[in-house]
C-alpha positions as CSV (number, residue, x, y, z in Angstrom):
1,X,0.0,0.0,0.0
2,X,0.9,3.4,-0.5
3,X,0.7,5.6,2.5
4,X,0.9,9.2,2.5
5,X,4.0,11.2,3.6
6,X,3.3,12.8,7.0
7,X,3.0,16.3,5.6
8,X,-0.1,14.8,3.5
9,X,-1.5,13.6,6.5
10,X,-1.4,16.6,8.3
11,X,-2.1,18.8,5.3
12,X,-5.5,16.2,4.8
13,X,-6.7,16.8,8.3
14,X,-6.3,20.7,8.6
15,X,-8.3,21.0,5.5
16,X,-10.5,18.9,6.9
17,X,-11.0,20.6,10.4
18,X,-11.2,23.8,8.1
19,X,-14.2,22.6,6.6
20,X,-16.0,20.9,9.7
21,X,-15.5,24.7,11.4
22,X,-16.6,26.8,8.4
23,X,-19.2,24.4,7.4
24,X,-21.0,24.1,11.0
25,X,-21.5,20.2,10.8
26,X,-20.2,19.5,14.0
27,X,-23.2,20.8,15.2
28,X,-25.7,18.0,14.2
29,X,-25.5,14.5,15.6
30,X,-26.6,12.6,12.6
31,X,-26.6,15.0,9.1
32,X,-27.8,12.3,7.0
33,X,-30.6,10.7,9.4
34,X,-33.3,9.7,7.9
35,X,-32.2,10.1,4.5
36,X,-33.3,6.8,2.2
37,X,-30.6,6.9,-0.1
38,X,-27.7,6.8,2.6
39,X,-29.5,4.0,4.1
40,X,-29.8,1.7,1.2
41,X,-26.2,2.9,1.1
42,X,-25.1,1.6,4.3
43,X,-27.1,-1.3,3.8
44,X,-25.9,-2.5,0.4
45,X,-22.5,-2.0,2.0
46,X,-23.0,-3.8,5.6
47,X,-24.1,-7.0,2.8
48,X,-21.4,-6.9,0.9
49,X,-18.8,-6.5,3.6
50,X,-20.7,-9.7,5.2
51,X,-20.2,-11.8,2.0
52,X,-16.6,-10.8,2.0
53,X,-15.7,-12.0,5.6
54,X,-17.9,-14.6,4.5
55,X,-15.5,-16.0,1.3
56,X,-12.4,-15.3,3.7
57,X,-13.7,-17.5,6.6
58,X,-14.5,-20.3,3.9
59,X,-10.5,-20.1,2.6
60,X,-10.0,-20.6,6.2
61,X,-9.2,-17.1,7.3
62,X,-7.4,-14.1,6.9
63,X,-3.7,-16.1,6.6
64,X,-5.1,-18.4,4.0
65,X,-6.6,-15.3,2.0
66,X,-3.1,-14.1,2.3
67,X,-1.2,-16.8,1.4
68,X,-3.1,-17.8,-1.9
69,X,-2.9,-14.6,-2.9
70,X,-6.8,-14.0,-2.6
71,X,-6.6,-10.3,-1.1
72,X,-3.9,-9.1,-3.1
73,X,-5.5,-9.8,-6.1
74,X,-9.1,-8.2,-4.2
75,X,-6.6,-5.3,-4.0
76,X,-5.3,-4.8,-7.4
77,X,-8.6,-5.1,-9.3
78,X,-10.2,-2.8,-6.4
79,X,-7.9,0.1,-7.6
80,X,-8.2,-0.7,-11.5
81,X,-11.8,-0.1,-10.9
């Protein structure tokens, strides 16, 4: 994996505290409650997620997924995508 250099990752999160200040949405718990299309969201993803643990555990776990060569290839074709 490529990880940012430290000056990235500090760049990243002052922009990103810049825009929770200026953008007040600190100040709601929850900005996307009750919205259906973030929910279908979450849900579409909670299922997939599931299905992936799901077709690790049947490899016989994490180590095995490693050591076939499962989750690098998961990788790769994640970012060509």
């Amino acid at each position: 994996l490529g990880l940012p250099r430290p000056w990235d990752q500090q760049w990243s999160l002052r922009i990103q505290q810049v825009l929770a200040h200026e953008s007040d949405l600190l100040e709601y718990e929850d900005i996307f409650a009750g919205s259906h299309v973030i929910e279908a969201k979450v849900d579409a993803l909670v299922e997939e997620s599931l299905a992936e643990i799901d077709r690790i555990q049947q490899m016989g776990g994490a180590m095995a997924a490693v050591e076939s060569g499962y989750l690098k290839s998961e990788l790769v074709s994640s970012h060509a995508a």
